[in-house]
C-alpha positions in Angstrom: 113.2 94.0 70.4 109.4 95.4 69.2 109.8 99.3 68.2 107.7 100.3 71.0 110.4 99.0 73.4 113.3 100.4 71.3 111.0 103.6 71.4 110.6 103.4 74.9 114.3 103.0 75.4 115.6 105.8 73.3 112.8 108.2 75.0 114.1 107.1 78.4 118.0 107.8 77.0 116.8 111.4 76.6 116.2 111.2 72.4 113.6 113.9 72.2 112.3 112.7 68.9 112.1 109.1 70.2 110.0 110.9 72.9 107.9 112.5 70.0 107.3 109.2 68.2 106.1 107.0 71.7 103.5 109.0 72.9 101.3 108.9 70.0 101.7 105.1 70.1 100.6 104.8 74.0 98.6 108.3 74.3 94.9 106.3 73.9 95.4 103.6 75.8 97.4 105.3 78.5 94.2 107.8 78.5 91.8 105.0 78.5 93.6 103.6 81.4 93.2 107.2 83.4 89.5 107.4 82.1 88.5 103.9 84.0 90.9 104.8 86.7 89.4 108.2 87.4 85.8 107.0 87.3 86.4 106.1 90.9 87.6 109.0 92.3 85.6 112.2 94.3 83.6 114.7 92.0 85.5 118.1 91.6 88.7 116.4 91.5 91.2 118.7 89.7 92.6 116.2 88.5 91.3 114.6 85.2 92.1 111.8 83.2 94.2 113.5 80.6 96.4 115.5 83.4 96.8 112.2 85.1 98.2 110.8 81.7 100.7 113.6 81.0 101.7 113.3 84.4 102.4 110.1 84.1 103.9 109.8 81.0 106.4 113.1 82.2 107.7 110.6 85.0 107.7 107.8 82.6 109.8 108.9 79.8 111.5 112.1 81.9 115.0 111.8 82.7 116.3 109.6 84.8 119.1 106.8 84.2 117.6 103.9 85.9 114.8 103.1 83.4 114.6 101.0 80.5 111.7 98.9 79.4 111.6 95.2 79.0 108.8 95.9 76.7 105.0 97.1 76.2 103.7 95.3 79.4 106.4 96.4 81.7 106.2 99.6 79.9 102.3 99.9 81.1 103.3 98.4 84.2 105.2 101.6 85.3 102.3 103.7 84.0 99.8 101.5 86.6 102.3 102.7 89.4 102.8 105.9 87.9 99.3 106.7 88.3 98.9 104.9 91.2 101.6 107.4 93.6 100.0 110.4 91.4 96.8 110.0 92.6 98.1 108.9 96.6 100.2 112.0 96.1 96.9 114.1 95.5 95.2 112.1 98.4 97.5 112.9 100.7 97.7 116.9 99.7 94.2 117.0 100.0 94.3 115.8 103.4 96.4 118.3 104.4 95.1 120.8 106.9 95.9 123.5 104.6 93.3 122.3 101.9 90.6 121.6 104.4 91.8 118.8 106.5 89.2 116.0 106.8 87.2 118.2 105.8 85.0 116.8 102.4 83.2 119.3 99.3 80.3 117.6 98.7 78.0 119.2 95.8 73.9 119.5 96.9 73.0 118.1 93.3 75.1 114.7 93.8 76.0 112.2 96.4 79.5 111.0 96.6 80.0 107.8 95.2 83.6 107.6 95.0 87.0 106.9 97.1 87.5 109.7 99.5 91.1 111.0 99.8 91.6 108.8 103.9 90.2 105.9 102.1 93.2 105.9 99.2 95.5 106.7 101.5 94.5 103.8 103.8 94.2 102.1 100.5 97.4 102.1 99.4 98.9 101.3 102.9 96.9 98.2 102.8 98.3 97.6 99.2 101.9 98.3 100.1 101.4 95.5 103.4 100.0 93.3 100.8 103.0 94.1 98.3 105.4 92.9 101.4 103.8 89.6 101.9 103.0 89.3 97.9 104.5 91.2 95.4 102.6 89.4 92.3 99.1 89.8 94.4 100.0 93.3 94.5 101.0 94.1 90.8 97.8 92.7 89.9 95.6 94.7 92.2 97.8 97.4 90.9 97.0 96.9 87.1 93.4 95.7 87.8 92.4 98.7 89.9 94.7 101.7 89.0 95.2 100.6 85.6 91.7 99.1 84.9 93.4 96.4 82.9 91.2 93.1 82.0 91.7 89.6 84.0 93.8 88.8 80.4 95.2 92.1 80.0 97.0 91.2 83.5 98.0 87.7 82.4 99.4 89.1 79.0 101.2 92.0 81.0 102.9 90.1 83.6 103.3 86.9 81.7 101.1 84.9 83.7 98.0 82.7 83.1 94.4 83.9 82.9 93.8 81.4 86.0 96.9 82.7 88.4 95.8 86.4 87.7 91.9 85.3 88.8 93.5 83.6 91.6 95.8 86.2 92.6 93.0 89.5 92.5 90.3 86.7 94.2 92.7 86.9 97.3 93.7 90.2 96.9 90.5 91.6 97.1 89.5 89.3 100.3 92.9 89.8 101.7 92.4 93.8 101.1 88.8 93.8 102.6 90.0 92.3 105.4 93.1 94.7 106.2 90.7 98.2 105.2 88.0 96.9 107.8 90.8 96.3 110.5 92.3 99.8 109.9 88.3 101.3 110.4 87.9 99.5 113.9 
């Protein structure tokens, strides 16, 4: 067992120092993970890369008695989805009627350029459909696009080769397309 996953494991078991010791060890490349993430999302989101980190982390390592970590990749695995439902949940409050409905801020300097808060949402219904016929397409859309992870990173992560994880987000992607232009007609 690597000291990052008998880190991880004591954090989980509620050892506050353990907690102390992992977060300098995944802080950067969690935050570099949130930094690519949140490249994509609308200008004057509140929330920023390092918010969407300690959030993350908080439900990573909070407590809870149903996680333990079969290592680094699974470890950043959980971030991926961690980050992931953060930013749907933030989506879907910002759809809400009470912060504007459909309703989109959009600065006179700049055009939008990034994913609007309906198209995460339908985003992530598409992903969970594809998650239901694929679970291994999905993980790697998951860690490709929310976590920003390389083609290799993937592989490495899921313990998979280079070629499967091309495979996989080459049909994901299609497959995706597909199911966000059916949801638009």
């Amino acid at each position: 067992m690597s000291d990052v996953t008998r880190i991880l494991n004591a954090a989980v078991a509620g050892d506050r120092q353990a907690a102390a010791q992992l977060l300098p060890l995944v802080y950067d490349e969690l935050r570099k993970l949130a930094a690519i993430r949140m490249t994509a999302e609308a200008p004057g989101n509140t929330l920023d890369a390092t918010a969407l980190v300690h959030e993350a982390y908080i439900r990573l390592v909070g407590p809870s008695d149903d996680k333990r970590w079969d290592g680094r990749g699974h470890f950043f695995a959980a971030a991926a989805e961690a980050m992931r439902r953060i930013l749907v949940e933030s989506a879907r409050r910002k759809g809400r009627l009470q912060h504007g409905g459909n309703r989109r801020r959009i600065e006179l300097t700049e055009l939008p350029s990034a994913v609007a808060p309906d198209d995460m949402l339908a985003l992530d219904e598409a992903l969970s459909r594809l998650a239901e016929r694929d679970a291994a397409k999905a993980e790697v859309v998951k860690l490709r696009y929310f976590a920003g992870m390389t083609v290799p990173e993937v592989a490495s992560c899921l313990s998979i080769s280079v070629a499967t994880v091309e495979r996989h987000w080459a049909f994901a992607r299609v497959w995706l397309y597909s199911e966000l232009n059916d949801d638009q007609k």
